[in-house]
N, C-alpha and C positions, 0 to 999 in steps of 0.2 A: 504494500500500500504506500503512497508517492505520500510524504509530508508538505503539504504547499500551503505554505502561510503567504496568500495573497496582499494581503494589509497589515501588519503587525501593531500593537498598540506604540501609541508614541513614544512610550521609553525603550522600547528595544530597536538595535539597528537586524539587519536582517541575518547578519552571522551568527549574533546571540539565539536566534530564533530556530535558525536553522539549528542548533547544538542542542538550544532544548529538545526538540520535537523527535533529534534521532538520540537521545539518552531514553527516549520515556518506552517499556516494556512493552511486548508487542498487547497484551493483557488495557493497559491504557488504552492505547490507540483504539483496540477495538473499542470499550468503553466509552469513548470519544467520537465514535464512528455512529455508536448505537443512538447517542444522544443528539448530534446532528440529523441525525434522519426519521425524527417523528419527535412530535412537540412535549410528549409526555411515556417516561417509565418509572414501572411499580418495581419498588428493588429487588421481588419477587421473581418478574422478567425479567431484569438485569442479569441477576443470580443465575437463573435457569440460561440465559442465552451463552453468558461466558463459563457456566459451570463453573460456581465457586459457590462460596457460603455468602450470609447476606450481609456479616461483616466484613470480610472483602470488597465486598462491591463500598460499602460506607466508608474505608479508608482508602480504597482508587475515588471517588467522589472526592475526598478532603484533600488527595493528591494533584486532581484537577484542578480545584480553586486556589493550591498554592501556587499554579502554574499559570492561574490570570482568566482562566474560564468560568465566569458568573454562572454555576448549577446553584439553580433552588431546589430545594426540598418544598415537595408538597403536602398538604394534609391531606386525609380520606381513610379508608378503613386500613391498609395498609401503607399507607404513604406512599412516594416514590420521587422522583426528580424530572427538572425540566434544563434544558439550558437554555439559561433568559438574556435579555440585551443588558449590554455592560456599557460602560463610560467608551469604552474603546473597543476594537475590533482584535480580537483573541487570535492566533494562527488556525488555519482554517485545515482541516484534515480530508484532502480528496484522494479517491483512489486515482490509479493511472488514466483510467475509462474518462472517470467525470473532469479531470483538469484538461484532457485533451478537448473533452464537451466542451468546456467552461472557455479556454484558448479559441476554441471557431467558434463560438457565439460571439466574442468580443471580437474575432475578425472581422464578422458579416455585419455587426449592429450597427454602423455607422450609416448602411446603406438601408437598413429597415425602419418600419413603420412605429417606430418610439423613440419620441423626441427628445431632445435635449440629452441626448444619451450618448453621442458621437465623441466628445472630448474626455468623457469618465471612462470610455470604455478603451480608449487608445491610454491612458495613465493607468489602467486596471490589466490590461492585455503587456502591457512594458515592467510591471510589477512581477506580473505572473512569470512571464518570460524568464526575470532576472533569477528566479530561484528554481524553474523548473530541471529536475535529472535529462541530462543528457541526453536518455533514451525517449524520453517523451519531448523534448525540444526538437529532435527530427521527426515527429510526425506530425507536431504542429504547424512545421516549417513544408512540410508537404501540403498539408490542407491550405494552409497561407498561399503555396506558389498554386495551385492547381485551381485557387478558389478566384471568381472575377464576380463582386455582387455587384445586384442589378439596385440602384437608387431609385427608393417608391419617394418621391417629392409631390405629387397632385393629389394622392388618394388622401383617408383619413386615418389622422394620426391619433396617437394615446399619451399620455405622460407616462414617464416611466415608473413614476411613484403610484399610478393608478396601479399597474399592472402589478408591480412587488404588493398594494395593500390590498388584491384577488387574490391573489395565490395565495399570500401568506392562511388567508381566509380559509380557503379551498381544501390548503395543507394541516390548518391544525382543527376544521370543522367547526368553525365560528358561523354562524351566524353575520350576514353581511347585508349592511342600508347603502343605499345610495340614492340620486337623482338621474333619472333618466328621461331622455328626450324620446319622445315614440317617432316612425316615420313621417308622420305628419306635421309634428314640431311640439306637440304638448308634452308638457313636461308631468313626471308624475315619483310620487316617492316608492322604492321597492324596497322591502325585507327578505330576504330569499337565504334557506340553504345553498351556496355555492359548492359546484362539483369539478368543473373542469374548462382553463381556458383552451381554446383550442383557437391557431392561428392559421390560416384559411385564405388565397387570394389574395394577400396584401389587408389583410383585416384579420383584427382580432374580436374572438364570440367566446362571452361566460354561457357556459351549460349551470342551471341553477334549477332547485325545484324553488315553487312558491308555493308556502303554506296558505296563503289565501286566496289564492286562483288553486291549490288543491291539485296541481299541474306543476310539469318540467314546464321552464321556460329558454331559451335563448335571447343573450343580451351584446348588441355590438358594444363593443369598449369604449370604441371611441363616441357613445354618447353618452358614456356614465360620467357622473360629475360627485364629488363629493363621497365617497367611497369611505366605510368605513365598519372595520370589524367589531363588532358588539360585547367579545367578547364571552357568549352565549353560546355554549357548546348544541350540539344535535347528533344525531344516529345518522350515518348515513344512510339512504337509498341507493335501493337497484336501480340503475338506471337502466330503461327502455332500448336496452341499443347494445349491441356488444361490445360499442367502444364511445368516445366521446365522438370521435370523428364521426363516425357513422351516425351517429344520431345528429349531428348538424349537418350532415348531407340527405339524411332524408328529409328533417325536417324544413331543411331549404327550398326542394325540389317539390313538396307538400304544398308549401305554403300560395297565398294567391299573391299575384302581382295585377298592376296596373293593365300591362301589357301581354297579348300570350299571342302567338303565331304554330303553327304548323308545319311540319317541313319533312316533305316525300325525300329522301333520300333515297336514286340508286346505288347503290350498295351496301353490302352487307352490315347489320347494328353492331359484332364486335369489332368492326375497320371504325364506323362511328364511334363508339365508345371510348377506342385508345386516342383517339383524336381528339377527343372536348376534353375538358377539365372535370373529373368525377362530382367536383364542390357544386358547379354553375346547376340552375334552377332549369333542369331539364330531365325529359322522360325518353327514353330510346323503347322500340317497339320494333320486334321484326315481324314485317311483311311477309313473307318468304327470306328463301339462302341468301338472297341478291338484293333485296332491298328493307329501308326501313321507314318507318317514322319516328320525326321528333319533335316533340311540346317543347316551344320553350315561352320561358318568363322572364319579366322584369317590370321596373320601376322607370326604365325610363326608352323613350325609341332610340337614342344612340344607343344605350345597351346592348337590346336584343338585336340593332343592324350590325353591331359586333358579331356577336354569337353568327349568324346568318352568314358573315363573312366567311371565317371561321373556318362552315362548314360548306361553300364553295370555294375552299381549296384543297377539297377533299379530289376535284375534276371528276366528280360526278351530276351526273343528272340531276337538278332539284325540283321540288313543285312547292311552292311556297301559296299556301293559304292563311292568309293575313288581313286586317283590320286595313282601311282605307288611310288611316293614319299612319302607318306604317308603310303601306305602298308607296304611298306621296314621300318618305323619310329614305327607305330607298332609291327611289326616281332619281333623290335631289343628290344622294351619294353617289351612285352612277355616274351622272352627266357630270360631277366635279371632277372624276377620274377623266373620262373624257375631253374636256374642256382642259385639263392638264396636259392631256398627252397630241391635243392639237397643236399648245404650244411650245410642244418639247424642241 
């Protein structure tokens, strides 16, 4: 397991840190591992995971806190620990897997859809670097050279502090209020169990059940405002789907839009299908071996004359049964293309 103190507290420089972290038993670390990764253990669990007595686990806990890591002890029928926020950022214990994660997410974030994230992430990624093993600095240096992100600047963006106060949410099963804007522009207050962000198209969507619609719900991010965990535990649910993804893909392709069109395609629905985006608000149907239909939706007629596009460069056959306002949105794309290439 790779020791990577990302941020160290202000009094230590980073050699100090590095020395602590490979003195402490591999007994710690795991310890330290278990505790990073779920908001709350019973020293029961603790015990039982590292196979030890439950005083053991009580003096690896008072070993941790001389070493600058804030564990509370919590009350309950058997107690157990948390590790809570400190004045400062303790050395952070990732495996190999997650700092390689952790190094390509701070590659690509400058060029993704959460803002003000671009300059902490290039100071966070130049930290990381500075202390990573050798053998994980070439394969970060691989993802680095092989990787070219694509800059979402038009679409809609998130703050970054939204996103860290969902998760956090999602991950230790809070309870979560916000403000959110509906598509139409009203604004309205939600309480929801939060389950899972899922990021999708250049947009980010909280999967959430609502106790009082009694219903999963899906929430784009970028219109929640005021985000904030209540601190109110809940039991998870099942969710309807066998994954987060899946259940915003169907419930996307579900849902009604403004706009819906038709479209005869000759050729086969699995040549369609690797062709469009799984995410986009469409139904594929086959006809026969050789041809197919597809529904598609939207909110707006540039949209779906996207999608439409899309799927004439498939150089198949299409039959497009459409809304007259969309004919005319077509027509007017058409002749722009032509009117271009008269005066090429």
């Amino acid at each position: 397991m790779g020791q990577v103190p990302p941020h160290p507290p202000a009094e230590f420089d980073i050699e100090m840190v590095d020395a602590m972290t490979a003195t402490l038993p591999a007994r710690l670390l795991r310890l330290l591992s278990l505790l990073q990764g779920r908001r709350e253990w019973s020293g029961a669990e603790l015990a039982d995971r590292l196979e030890v007595t439950g005083r053991t686990v009580r003096r690896d806990i008072d070993r941790l806190r001389e070493l600058g890591y804030p564990v509370e002890s919590t009350t309950g029928t058997a107690g157990g620990y948390r590790l809570a926020s400190g004045k400062n950022l303790p050395p952070l214990l990732l495996d190999d897997d997650e700092a390689v994660a952790v190094a390509a997410g701070l590659l690509t974030a400058a060029g993704g859809s959460v803002t003000g994230i671009e300059e902490s992430s290039i100071r966070a990624l130049a930290k990381l670097e500075q202390v990573l093993p050798a053998r994980l600095r070439s394969r970060v240096e691989a993802v680095s050279g092989a990787t070219v992100p694509v800059v979402v600047r038009n679409g809609p963006q998130v703050e970054a502090q939204t996103l860290a106060t969902i998760a956090a949410a999602c991950r230790d099963r809070e309870m979560l209020s916000f403000d959110y804007a509906k598509r139409g522009g009203a604004r309205t207050s939600r309480r929801v169990e939060p389950h899972s962000l899922v990021a999708a198209v250049g947009l980010w969507y909280l999967i959430a059940f609502d106790p009082e619609q009694d219903d999963w719900r899906i929430f784009r991010v970028d219109r929640v405002t005021r985000p904030l965990a209540t601190g109110r535990r809940f039991e998870p649910r099942d969710l309807p789907a066998e994954s987060a993804a899946e259940y915003l893909r169907r419930s996307i392709a579900d849902a009604a839009y403004r706009y819906t069109a038709q479209v005869t395609v000759h050729t086969p629905a699995e040549t369609v299908l690797e062709h469009l985006h799984l995410l986009l608000p469409q139904r594929v149907a086959p006809i026969d071996d050789r041809s197919c239909t597809v529904q598609l939706s939207e909110e707006t007629l540039a949209a779906i004359t996207r999608h439409i596009i899309e799927l004439a460069d498939l150089d198949a056959e299409l039959i497009i049964d459409a809304p007259a306002e969309l004919r005319r949105q077509l027509d007017a794309r058409i002749r722009q293309v032509l009117n271009a290439l008269s005066h090429a």
